[in-house]
C-alpha positions in Angstrom: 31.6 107.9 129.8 29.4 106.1 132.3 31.9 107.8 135.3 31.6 111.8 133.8 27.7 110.9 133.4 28.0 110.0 137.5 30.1 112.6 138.3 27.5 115.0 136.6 24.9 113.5 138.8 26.7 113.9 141.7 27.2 117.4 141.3 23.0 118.5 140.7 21.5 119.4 143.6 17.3 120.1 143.6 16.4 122.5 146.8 13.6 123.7 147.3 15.1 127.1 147.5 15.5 128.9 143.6 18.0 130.8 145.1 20.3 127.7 146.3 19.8 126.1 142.8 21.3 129.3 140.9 24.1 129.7 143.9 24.6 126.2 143.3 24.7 126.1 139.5 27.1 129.6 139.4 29.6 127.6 141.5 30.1 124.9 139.3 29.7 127.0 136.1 32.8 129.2 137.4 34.2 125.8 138.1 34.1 124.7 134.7 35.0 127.8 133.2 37.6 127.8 135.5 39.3 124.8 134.7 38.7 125.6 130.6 40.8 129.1 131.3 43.1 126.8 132.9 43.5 124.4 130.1 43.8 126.8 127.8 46.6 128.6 129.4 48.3 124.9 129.4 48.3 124.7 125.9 
Protein backbone atom coordinates (compact mmCIF):
# COMPACT_ATOMS: atom_id res chain seq x y z
CA UNK A 1 0.00 0.00 0.00
CA UNK A 2 2.68 2.33 1.19
CA UNK A 3 4.38 1.82 -2.73
CA UNK A 4 0.75 2.72 -4.79
CA UNK A 5 0.38 5.68 -2.11
CA UNK A 6 4.21 6.77 -3.51
CA UNK A 7 3.61 6.01 -6.86
CA UNK A 8 0.45 8.30 -6.57
CA UNK A 9 2.64 11.04 -5.26
CA UNK A 10 4.97 10.74 -7.77
CA UNK A 11 2.62 11.18 -10.47
CA UNK A 12 0.86 14.93 -8.98
CA UNK A 13 2.35 17.58 -10.34
CA UNK A 14 1.32 21.53 -8.89
CA UNK A 15 2.22 24.23 -11.74
CA UNK A 16 1.47 27.24 -11.54
CA UNK A 17 -0.17 27.07 -14.87
CA UNK A 18 -4.22 25.68 -14.49
CA UNK A 19 -3.80 24.71 -17.87
CA UNK A 20 -0.66 22.22 -17.23
CA UNK A 21 -2.50 20.84 -14.10
CA UNK A 22 -5.74 19.72 -16.24
CA UNK A 23 -3.19 18.58 -19.30
CA UNK A 24 -1.45 16.84 -16.69
CA UNK A 25 -4.40 15.26 -14.90
CA UNK A 26 -6.21 14.20 -18.51
CA UNK A 27 -3.03 12.24 -19.24
CA UNK A 28 -2.98 10.12 -16.38
CA UNK A 29 -6.81 9.88 -16.28
CA UNK A 30 -6.66 8.34 -19.95
CA UNK A 31 -3.88 6.39 -18.45
CA UNK A 32 -5.88 4.76 -16.02
CA UNK A 33 -8.82 4.34 -17.99
CA UNK A 34 -6.62 2.97 -20.27
CA UNK A 35 -5.18 0.25 -18.50
CA UNK A 36 -8.94 -0.55 -16.89
CA UNK A 37 -10.24 -1.10 -20.83
CA UNK A 38 -7.28 -3.09 -20.93
CA UNK A 39 -7.94 -5.28 -18.03
CA UNK A 40 -11.11 -5.74 -18.90
CA UNK A 41 -10.59 -7.00 -22.26
CA UNK A 42 -8.05 -9.60 -20.31
CA UNK A 43 -10.70 -11.02 -18.51
Amino acid sequence: MNELLRLARSFRCDPADPRQAFAHRLRIGLAIAALILILSLLR
